[in-house]
C-alpha positions as MATLAB code, in Angstrom:
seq = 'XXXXXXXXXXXXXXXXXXXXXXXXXXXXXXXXXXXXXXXXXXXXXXXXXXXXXXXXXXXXXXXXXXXXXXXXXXXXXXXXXXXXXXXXXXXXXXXXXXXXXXXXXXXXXXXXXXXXXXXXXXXXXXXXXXXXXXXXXXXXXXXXXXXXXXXXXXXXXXXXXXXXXXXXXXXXXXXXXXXXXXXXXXXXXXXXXXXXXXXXXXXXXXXXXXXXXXXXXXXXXXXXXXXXXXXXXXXXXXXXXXXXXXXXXXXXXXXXXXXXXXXXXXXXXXXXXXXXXXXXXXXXXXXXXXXXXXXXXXXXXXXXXXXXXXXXXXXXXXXXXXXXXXXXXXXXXXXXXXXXXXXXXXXXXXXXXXXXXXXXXX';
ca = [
       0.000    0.000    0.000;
       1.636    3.293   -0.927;
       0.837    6.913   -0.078;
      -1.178    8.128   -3.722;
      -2.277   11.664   -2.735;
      -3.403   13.821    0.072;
      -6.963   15.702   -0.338;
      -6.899   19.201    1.940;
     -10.604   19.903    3.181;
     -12.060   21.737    5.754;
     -15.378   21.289    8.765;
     -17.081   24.574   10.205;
     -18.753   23.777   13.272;
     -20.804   25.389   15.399;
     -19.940   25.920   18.767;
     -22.313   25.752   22.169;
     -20.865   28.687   23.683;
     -17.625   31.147   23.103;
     -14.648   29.115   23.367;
     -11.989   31.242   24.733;
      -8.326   30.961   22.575;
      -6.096   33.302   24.333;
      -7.365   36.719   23.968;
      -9.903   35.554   21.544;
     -13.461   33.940   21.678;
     -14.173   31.571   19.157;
     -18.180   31.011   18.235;
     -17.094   28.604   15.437;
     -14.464   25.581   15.151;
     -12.430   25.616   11.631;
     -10.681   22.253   11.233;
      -8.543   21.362    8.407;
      -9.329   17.805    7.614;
      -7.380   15.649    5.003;
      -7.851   12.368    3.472;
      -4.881   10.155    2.691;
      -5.703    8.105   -0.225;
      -3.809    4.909   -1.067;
      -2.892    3.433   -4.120;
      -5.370    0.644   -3.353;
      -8.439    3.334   -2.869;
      -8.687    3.386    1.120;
      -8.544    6.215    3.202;
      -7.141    7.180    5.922;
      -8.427   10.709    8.186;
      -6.047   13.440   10.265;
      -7.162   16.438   11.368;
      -5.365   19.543   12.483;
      -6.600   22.932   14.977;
      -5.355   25.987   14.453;
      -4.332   27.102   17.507;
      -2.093   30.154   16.920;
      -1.412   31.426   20.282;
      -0.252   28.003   21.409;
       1.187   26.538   18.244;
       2.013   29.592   16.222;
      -0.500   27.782   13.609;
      -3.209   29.459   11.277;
      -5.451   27.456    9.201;
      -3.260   29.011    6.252;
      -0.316   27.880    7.629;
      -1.646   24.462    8.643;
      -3.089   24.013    4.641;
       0.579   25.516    3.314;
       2.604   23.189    5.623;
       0.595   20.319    4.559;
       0.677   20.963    0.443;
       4.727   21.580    0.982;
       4.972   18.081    3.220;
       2.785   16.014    0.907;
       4.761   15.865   -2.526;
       7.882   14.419   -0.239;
       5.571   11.394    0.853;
       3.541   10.623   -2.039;
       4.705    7.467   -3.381;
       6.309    5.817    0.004;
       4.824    2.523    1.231;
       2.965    2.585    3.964;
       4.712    0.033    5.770;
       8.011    1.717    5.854;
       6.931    3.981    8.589;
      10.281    5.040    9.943;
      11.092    6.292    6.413;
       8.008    8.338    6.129;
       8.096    9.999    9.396;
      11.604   10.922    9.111;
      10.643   12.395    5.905;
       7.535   14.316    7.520;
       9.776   15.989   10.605;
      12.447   16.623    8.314;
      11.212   18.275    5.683;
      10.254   21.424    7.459;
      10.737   23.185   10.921;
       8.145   23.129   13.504;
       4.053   23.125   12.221;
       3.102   20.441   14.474;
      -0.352   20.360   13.954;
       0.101   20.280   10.438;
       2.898   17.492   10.703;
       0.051   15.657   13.679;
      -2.609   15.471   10.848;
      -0.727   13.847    8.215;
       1.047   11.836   10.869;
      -2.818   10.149   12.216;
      -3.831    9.642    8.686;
      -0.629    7.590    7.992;
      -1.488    5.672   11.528;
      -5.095    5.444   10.084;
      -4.244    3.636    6.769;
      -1.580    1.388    8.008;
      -3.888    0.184   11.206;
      -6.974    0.212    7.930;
      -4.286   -2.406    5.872;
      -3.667   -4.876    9.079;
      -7.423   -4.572    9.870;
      -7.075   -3.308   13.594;
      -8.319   -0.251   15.660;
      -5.335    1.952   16.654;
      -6.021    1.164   20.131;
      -4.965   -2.180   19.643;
      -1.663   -1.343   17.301;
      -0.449    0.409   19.532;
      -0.994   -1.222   22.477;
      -4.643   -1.913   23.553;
      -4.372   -1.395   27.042;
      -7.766   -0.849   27.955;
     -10.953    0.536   25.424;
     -11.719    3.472   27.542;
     -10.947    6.210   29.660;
     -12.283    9.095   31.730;
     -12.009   12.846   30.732;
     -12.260   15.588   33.028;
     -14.458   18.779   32.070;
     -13.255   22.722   31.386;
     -14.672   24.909   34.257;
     -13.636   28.095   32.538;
     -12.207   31.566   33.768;
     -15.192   33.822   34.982;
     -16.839   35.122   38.307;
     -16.497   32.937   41.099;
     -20.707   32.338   40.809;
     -19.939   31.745   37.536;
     -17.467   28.611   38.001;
     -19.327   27.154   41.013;
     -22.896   27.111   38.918;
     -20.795   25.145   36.208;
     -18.888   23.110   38.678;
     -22.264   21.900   39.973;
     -23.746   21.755   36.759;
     -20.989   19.605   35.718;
     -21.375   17.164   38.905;
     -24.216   16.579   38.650;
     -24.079   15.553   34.659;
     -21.889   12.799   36.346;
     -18.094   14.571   35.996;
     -15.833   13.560   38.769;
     -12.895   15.387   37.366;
     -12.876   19.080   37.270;
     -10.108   21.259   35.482;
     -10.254   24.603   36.518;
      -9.195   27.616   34.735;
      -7.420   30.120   36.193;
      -3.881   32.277   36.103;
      -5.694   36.081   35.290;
      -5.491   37.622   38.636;
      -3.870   35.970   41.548;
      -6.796   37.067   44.160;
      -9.295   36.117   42.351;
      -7.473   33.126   41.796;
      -7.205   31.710   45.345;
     -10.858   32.366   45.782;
     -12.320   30.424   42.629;
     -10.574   27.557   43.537;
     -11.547   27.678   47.289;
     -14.798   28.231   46.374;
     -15.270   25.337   43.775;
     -13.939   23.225   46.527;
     -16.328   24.113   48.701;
     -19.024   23.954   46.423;
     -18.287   20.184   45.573;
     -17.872   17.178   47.556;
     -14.332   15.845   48.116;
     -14.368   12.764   45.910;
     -14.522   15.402   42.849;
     -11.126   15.620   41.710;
      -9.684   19.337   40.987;
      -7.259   20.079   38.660;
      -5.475   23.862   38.509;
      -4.554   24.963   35.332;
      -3.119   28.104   35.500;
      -2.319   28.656   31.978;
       1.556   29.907   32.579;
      -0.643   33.370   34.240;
       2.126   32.995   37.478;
       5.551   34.090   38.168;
       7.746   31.090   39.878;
       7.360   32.664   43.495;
       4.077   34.034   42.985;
       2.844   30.325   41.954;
       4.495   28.544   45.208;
       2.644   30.887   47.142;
      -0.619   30.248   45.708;
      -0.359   26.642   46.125;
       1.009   26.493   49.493;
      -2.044   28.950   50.175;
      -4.003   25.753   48.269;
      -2.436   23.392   50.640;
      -3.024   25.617   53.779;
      -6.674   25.554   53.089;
      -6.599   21.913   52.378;
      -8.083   22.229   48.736;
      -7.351   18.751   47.679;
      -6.129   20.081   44.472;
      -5.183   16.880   42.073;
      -2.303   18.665   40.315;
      -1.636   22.254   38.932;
      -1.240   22.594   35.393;
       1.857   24.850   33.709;
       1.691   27.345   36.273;
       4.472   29.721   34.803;
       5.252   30.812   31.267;
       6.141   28.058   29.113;
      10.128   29.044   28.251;
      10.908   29.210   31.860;
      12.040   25.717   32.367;
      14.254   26.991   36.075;
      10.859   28.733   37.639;
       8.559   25.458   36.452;
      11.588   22.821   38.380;
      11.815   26.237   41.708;
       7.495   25.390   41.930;
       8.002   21.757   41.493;
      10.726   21.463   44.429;
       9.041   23.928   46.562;
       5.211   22.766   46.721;
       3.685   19.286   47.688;
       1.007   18.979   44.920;
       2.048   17.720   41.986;
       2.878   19.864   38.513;
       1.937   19.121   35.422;
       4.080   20.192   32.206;
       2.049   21.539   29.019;
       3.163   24.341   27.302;
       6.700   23.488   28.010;
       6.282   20.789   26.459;
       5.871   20.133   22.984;
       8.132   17.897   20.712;
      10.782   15.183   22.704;
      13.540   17.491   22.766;
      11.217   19.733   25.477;
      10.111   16.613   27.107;
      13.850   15.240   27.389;
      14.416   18.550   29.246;
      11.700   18.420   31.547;
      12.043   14.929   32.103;
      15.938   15.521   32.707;
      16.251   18.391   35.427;
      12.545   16.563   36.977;
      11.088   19.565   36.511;
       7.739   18.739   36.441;
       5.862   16.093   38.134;
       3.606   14.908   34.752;
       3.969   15.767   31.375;
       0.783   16.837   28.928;
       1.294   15.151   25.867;
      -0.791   16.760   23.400;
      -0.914   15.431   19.539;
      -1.175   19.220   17.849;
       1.360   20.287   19.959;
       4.027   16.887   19.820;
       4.023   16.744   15.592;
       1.170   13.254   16.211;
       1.377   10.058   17.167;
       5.044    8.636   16.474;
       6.512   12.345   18.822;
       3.994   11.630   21.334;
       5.347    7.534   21.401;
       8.893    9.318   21.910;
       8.209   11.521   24.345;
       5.888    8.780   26.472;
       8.582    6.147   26.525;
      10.954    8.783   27.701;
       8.439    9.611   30.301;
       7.767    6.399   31.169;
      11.347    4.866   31.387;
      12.202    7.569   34.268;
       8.702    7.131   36.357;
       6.761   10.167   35.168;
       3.105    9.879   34.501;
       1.322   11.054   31.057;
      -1.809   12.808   30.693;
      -3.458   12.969   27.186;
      -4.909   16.504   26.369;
      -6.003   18.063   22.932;
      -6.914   21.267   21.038;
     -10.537   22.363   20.233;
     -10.547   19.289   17.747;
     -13.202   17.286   16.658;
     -14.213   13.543   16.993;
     -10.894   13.017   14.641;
      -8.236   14.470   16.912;
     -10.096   13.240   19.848;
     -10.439    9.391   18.587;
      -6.708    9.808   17.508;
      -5.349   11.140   21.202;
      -7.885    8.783   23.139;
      -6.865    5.523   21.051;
      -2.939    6.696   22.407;
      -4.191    7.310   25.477;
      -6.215    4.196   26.066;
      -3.389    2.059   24.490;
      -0.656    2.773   27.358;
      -0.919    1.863   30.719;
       1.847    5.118   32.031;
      -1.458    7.724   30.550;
      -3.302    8.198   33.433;
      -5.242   11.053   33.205;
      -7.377   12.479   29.705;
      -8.268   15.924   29.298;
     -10.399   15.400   25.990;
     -13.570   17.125   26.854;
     -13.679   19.705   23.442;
     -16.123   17.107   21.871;
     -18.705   18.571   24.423;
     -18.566   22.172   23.021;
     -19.723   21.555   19.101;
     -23.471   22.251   18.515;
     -23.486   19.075   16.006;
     -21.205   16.202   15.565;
     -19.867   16.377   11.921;
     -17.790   13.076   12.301;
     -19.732    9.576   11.934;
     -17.581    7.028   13.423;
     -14.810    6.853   15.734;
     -14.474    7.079   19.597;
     -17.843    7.327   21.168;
     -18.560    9.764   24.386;
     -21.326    9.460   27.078;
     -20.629   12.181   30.106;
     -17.128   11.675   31.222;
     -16.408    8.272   29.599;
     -14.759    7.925   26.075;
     -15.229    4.324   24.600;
     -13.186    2.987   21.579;
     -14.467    0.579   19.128;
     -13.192   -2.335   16.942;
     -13.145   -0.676   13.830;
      -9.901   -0.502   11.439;
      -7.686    3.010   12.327;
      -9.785    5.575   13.634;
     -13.272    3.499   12.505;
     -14.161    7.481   10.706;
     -16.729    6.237    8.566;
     -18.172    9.987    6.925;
     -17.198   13.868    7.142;
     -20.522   16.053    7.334;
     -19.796   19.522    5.548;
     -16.489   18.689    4.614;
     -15.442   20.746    1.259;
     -12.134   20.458   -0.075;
      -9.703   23.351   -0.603;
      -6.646   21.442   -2.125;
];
């Protein structure tokens, strides 16, 4: 089976509610979708987010990166995957999300050829996992009415936003504590809004008030590799690594000077599913935990980073909840989701059976 052409395409979906992206608020999610055609007529499905304050990546850039990768790949065999993904991270610098949907849409055929679920190819630890849910920045009423809301839909993982205003801070996390009972898990993510000595104080404060917080995500800006290991050696609760983390070069770094407790492995940000292999068995080899989070992606990206997830037994957490926010589904097949479970089925690759709305560009 060889690699016969790449067809660039595009979903426009609806969202629920504004879907905060840095300064921005997003009412719509713009996807660039391809379809990797083989030489024998299957398909296989990647997907990519523009996320440009995280990745540096606009939907331009994401279609551009993927027309200049895709002439260096048409032609190779499927099989020879070391060949093909040396090719892919090679040929240009950086676009990760680009590189992450042509990377899932190789996965997807060559899983599609052997007739098993990706799950299962690479690794098929378990067929499902639990997500937490987004409690996003706002009042403190606000985040306790969703925090309830979300408790009572059956959530037993809570991630909540913070890292605008250190006050303020403190007081939506005590309160969202006090609003739920103590077998909800909290999770901080602070969005790299604190300075090193600023964030050791707020999480001592955390631990003072016995908050029960789970872990704190990338509490200080994402470069700042000394301040993220001066928080993780000066606070009790664990620290998770995500924006200072994205291919296995950052991850070897982290992993390295221990300065983080858990690493955030992330498919847009790692380059797909052969980084995010790299930087888990790095991970995993020196006794740090993996969590699996994503982008504002669709039921693509999500099956994609939930079949990894699900697959290895050193992924212990998911943060895949952005399947919640679309107004309609435009993806038939794939990983199903009921509340806070994610369930993975037997189908070949990703099991994508049909994109709604999908038009192509390229």
């Amino acid at each position: 089976m060889k690699i016969q052409d790449i067809k660039i395409g595009k979903i426009s979906t609806a969202l629920k509610q504004p879907y905060r992206v840095g300064k921005r608020f997003l009412t719509f999610s713009d996807e660039i979708v391809i379809k990797m055609i083989s030489d024998t007529g299957e398909v296989g499905y990647g997907s990519a987010a523009p996320t440009p304050s995280i990745t540096g990546e606009t939907e331009n850039s994401i279609i551009g990166a993927i027309n200049y990768i895709k002439p260096e790949i048409i032609g190779l065999d499927i099989d020879n995957l070391e060949e093909i993904m040396k090719v892919i991270h090679n040929s240009m610098h950086a676009n990760n999300s680009a590189k992450s949907a042509i990377d899932v849409a190789i996965y997807d055929l060559l899983c599609k050829k052997y007739g098993v679920p990706l799950y299962k190819f690479l690794g098929g630890y378990k067929t499902s996992l639990t997500t937490d849910i987004t409690i996003s920045n706002g009042t403190v009423e606000q985040m306790v009415t969703k925090s309830l809301e979300a408790v009572m839909d059956g959530y037993t993982y809570l991630k909540v936003k913070v890292g605008n205003h250190i006050d303020l801070d403190i007081e939506r996390v005590k309160a969202v504590r006090k609003a739920v009972r103590r077998g909800i898990k909290i999770r901080v993510d602070a969005n790299q809004g604190w300075r090193p000595k600023e964030a050791v104080s707020i999480i001592r404060k955390f631990e003072d008030m016995d908050l029960d917080i789970e872990f704190v995500e990338q509490p200080v800006v994402a470069w700042d590799i000394d301040g993220l290991k001066y928080v993780t050696d000066n606070v009790e609760t664990k620290i998770l690594a995500d924006e200072a983390v994205f291919g296995p070069a950052d991850a070897f770094k982290i992993i390295e000077r221990r300065a983080a407790d858990l690493i955030n492995i992330k498919l847009m940000k790692c380059g797909g599913i052969n980084n995010a292999i790299k930087i888990y068995n790095m991970a995993e080899n020196m006794g740090i935990r993996c969590m699996m989070g994503c982008m504002l992606e669709s039921r693509i990206g999500i099956t994609a980073a939930a079949s990894f997830a699900a697959s290895k037994s050193n992924m212990i957490k998911a943060d895949l909840d952005t399947m919640l926010l679309f107004e309609e589904d435009a993806i038939v097949g794939g990983a199903s989701i009921a509340g806070k479970t994610i369930s993975l089925n037997d189908s070949p690759g990703l099991g994508i059976e049909e994109l709604i709305g999908w038009h192509e560009i390229f």
